[in-house]
Structures are given as C-alpha cells and as structure tokens.
Phi, psi and omega in degrees: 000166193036221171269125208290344172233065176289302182278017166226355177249324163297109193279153143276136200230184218170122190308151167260159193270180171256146187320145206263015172253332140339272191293318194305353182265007176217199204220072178202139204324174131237029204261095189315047178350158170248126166331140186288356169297309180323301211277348160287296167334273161332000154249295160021318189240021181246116221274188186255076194266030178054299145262147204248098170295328180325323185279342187264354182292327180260119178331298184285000165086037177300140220252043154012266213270011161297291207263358175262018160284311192271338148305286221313301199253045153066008170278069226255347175273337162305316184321286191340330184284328183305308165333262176317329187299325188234013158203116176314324210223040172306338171284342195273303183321285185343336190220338163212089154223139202268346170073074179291336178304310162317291152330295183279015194243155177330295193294010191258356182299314196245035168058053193210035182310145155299146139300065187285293203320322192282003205254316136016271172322297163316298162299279174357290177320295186312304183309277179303337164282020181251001175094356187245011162259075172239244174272140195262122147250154187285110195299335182225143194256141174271359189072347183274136181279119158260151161254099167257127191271145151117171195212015177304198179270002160292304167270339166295291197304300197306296166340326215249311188297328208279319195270348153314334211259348191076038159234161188287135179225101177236128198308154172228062183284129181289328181277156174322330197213149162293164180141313199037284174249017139341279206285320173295328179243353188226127168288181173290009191259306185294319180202110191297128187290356182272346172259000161277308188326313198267009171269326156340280210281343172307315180276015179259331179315296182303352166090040178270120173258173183211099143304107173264187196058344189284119168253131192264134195102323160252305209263323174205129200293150185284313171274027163271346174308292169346301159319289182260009193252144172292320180209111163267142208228127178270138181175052186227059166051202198217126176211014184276096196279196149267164198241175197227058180315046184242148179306163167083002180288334172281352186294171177288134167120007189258122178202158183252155257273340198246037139295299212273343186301285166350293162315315144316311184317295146005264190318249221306338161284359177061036197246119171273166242235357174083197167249108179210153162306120185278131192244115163225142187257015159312109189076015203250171165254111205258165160238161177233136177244141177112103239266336212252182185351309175267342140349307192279319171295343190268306213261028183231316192263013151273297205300337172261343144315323179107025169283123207304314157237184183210080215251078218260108155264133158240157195252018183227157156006156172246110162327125164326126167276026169190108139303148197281152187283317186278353172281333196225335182276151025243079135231242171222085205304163171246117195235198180269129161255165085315104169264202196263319154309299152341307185254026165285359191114011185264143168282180205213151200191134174214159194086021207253140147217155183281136177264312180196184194189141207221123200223209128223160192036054198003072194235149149294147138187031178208139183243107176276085186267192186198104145313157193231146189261192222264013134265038173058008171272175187275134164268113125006119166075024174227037154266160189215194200210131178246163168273161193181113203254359185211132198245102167260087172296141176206066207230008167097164165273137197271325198176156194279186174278160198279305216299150187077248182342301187276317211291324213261340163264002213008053145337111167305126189253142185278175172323324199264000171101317131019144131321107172305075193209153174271175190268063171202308183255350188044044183243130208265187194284357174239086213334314226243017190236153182233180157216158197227130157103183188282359175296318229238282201248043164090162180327097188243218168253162175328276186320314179306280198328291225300306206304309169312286205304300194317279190327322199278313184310321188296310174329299224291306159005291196269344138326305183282298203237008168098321197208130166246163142234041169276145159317141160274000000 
C-alpha cells in the first residue's frame, strides 16, 4: 500500500496546534491541516506490512491501508467510499478518537505511525467541501417503524444505517439538538458543533425524524413506544457520574465535571441554559480531579473561562513515557499522554486522593490531599493542602441512569449496572427492545458507540426482516 518504499523515504508529519496563548482565547477549533501534498506523502508511508494491525486497533474495523492508498494517489472520493463503508461519521473520529489505530500500526514499533487519524479527517473534510457527501436514501421502505432512543453517536450510527435499510426511524432526544455529549460534552475547541448539524440535516434527508424535549421514561412512557414502534432501541449512554465520597463534598463549588462542561457548551451554541446554577472557572483557582478525557476537557475550557490556575490530580500511577514496545504493541498501551489542554499550562499530579475539602460561609476553597503509593495505599505524612475555589469531579461514569427508562422497560442490568445484551443480537432481556453504546457496555469512546450502533442496526434489521444485508 501507498509507496512501496514511502515509510523509508518520508518523515512523519501531523497537524500542528495554534499557539496555546493564542487558542485559550476563544472556544473554536484550532487544529493546523495538512496541505493535501502533505497528506499525500503521509498515505505514501503507509507500507506493505502483510498484516494491517491497524485493522485489528479500530474499533469500526476501518479499511486503513485502502484509502491511505488512495490519498497518495489522489483519489479522494474513493477513499471517502472506502471511508464511509465501516464509519458513518468520520469528521467526528477525525478529530477526538484517541487513534488506537496509530498504536496499532507497524511503523509505531520504532514510534513513527502513519498519520491515519489526521488522513481520516482530512478525507471527510475534503468529502464536504467538494459537495459530494450526501443523503443515501432507500429506494424500497420496508413499512417497519423503530424508535431509538438517546441521539449520541451510538444512536446517530444505528439510525442513520437503519433507515438505509428502509424503515422508518425516528430518534428520541431529551435535550434541545442531537449529539449527546459530542455536542453536551466534548467542547467546542475539540470539535465545532456545526458539524453535528450537518450530519443532521444529511439523516433527516433520509427521512430519519427527531423529536427533540422528549425524555423518555419522564416526559413519554416508555411502553407506549412499545406499542407504537416495531422495535425499540436504548441508546442514551452512561451518565451515572461517580461521586467523591469525602466530607466537605456538599460545599458550593464542588461539581461534576458534566454540569459544569455542558454549560459552556450552551453558552457558544447560544442555547439557554434553563433554570440551573451557573458554574464558572472566572478568576478561581480550579482543581480537576480525575486524569483521563473529560478532566482534560474541564481543563481546556477553565483556561478560557479566564481561570487563574488549573490543577489535575489522578489517583493512579504516572504512566511510563516509553513503554517497552515488545511488551504491548499493537496494543493499546498506557503510556504518558499530553493533551492539548493539558499543556495550555495546567499542573499535573498522580498518585494524589482527596482526603477532604473545607470552605467558608459554605464555599470550597481549600482541597485536603494525601498521596498514595504506587498500590494505591496512603504514605503517612504526606498531606497537603491546594487552594480551590472550584472543584470538578471528573472520574468517569458508573453506569446509565436507571430511574425512568429502564426502571420502566425492566430491562435485565449486568453486574456494572449496564443493559444488559450481548454484541451479536444486541436484544436486552425484552424481545422488541435492543441496547447500544455506552448503555450496553459502559463508558467507552466516540468509534466504540459508532461501532455498537452500526452492529445493533444489522441485528435489529435481521430481527425485523429475517435477513440484512448491513454490514457489521
């Protein structure tokens, strides 16, 4: 694939950031493309290594060393085809999928991976400004209805495949717009929301409807779906945040991270904010506690709220930053990461756990740690005190919510609290209902949903009509 001897004549090359004294002043991407010359070279170097581990690194099972062929040799609407065929949303990977592909491919032995994410991106992009990504619609309707409930990217992939298939499918979202935490959770710097839109109005094309306000379980019962739908499909996430059981956890300023993320979000989308408490990191000293992806999003969108410092504890290890290679690759190692937030200027700390947290006129503004070794027990005599005037748990998610929905189908929940279904039929403990996503199997990534929603639509497909032919 690419130029046969391309990964021995070629550098790696990577989008660049815009300065970080720069981008913190606004809320809008700042990720440099590479000129299409660049991105050629960089499919060029993706070599002819007999097995493409890169296929077993992705989630949607993506056709790597197809379309990074096909940059080289300037064919871009094929990619784009190569592309679309195993991920519905590629502009959305393209830009906050952590790239397990990268990791897994050859050239990552001696730390030199092709650049597939940024080539990823780059086709996608390239596919809308030339006009040519638009609506698939089905030439023959099967007359069968579904419901999916929740409209993140797990259901948006399933929806969008389902209605390929020619049944009517209409989405059911509690929030004002689709996305779910695309648009509610990953700020606007990692990904501009307009690029939610237009995938939108591509599945509405398709004759995909969206009841937006609906919460299903509060607002409309959850078996009248039953009733009027063939199939119904869960696919509204893992939003159960985990909690910080230490005293001083009620004081004001203490939140979790996707109150306060959410809110922002709002704000730049020009969407009002309801009746909720305004959570802002203007003028505070912020602490995050909790290391991986929305930490890091808690910490990007305080330095641009105008926040004075910014401080992240995880409570586990400080990753090696070179992992032994022959121990992990291609798999999807725990090394020292840097994000782009992260190196906006926030400190950084592991091994920390919160002991307690203290205020006055019941405000935070003082955080009581203990370091831990590196089995997580307390070293003695090693507390300390950070100042804090705003606190943002950010430790991940337990499980979706139970009360309403679920409570209300009674769905059988695994050990983790989960929906209970397996990945080949995806059908929850109630014949005519499925779960998808992080519903089904817990907090995962963006490529995860896509990949779960694609699978669940062929089930449910061959549930309904005996036979599919979507792709897995």
């Amino acid at each position: 694939m690419g130029k046969i001897t391309g990964f021995l004549e070629i550098d790696r090359q990577d989008r660049k950031y815009a300065p970080a004294s720069d981008r913190i002043r606004h809320f809008h991407e700042f990720v440099i493309p590479l000129a299409p010359a660049q991105l050629a070279q960089q499919g060029a170097r993706c070599m002819d290594c007999g097995i493409p581990f890169c296929h077993q690194g992705c989630p949607v099972n993506n056709i790597i060393p197809d379309w990074n062929d096909l940059v080289y040799k300037g064919e871009w609407s094929e990619a784009l085809d190569v592309l679309h065929s195993t991920n519905n949303f590629p502009e959305f990977t393209g830009r906050i999928c952590p790239a397990p592909c990268e990791e897994s491919c050859t050239l990552n032995i001696d730390d030199n991976p092709v650049t597939i994410k940024t080539i990823e991106c780059a086709i996608a992009d390239r596919g809308w400004e030339d006009g040519i990504i638009t609506p698939v619609i089905a030439e023959i309707k099967t007359g069968k209805r579904i419901a999916v409930i929740g409209s993140g990217p797990a259901g948006m992939a399933c929806a969008q495949q389902l209605a390929r298939a020619g049944h009517d499918v209409v989405v059911h979202e509690k929030h004002a717009k689709a996305g779910g935490l695309l648009r509610y959770g990953i700020p606007d710097f990692k990904m501009e929301k307009h690029l939610i839109d237009r995938r939108i109005t591509q599945m509405e094309s398709e004759g995909i409807e969206f009841r937006y306000n609906c919460n299903v379980g509060v607002d409309v019962k959850a078996n009248d779906l039953l009733s009027e739908f063939d199939a119904v499909i869960l696919a509204g996430g893992s939003e159960t945040p985990r909690d910080l059981p230490v005293p001083g956890r009620d004081l004001d300023g203490v939140e979790f991270a996707m109150d306060f993320l959410p809110q922002q979000n709002r704000r730049v989308g020009g969407e009002p904010q309801g009746d909720v408490k305004e959570i802002s990191a203007k003028g505070k000293n912020v602490v995050v506690i909790g290391g991986g992806d929305t930490g890091s999003d808690c910490i990007g969108t305080s330095f641009r709220q105008g926040a004075i410092s910014v401080t992240q504890y995880e409570i586990m290890p400080m990753p090696p930053e070179h992992p032994e290679k022959g121990t992990v690759w291609p798999l999807w190692p725990r090394k020292m990461r840097t994000s782009s937030s992260q190196a906006e200027g926030a400190i950084r700390d592991w091994c920390v756990s919160t002991a307690k947290l203290t205020g006055k006129d019941g405000a935070v503004d003082t955080l009581h740690a203990i370091r831990l070794d590196e089995k997580l027990k307390e070293i003695p005599g090693t507390g300390f005190t950070v100042k804090a005037d705003l606190v943002l748990l950010a430790m991940g998610f337990v499980h979706p919510i139970h009360e309403g929905l679920l409570t209300e189908l009674g769905v059988e929940l695994n050990q983790f609290g989960n929906v209970q279904a397996d990945t080949d039929q995806y059908q929850t403990s109630q014949p005519k209902v499925f779960a998808t996503g992080d519903m089904r199997r817990g907090q995962s990534l963006v490529v995860w949903a896509i990949r779960e929603g694609r699978q669940c639509a062929r089930a449910v497909d061959e549930f309904l009509m005996g036979t599919t032919t979507l792709p897995r």
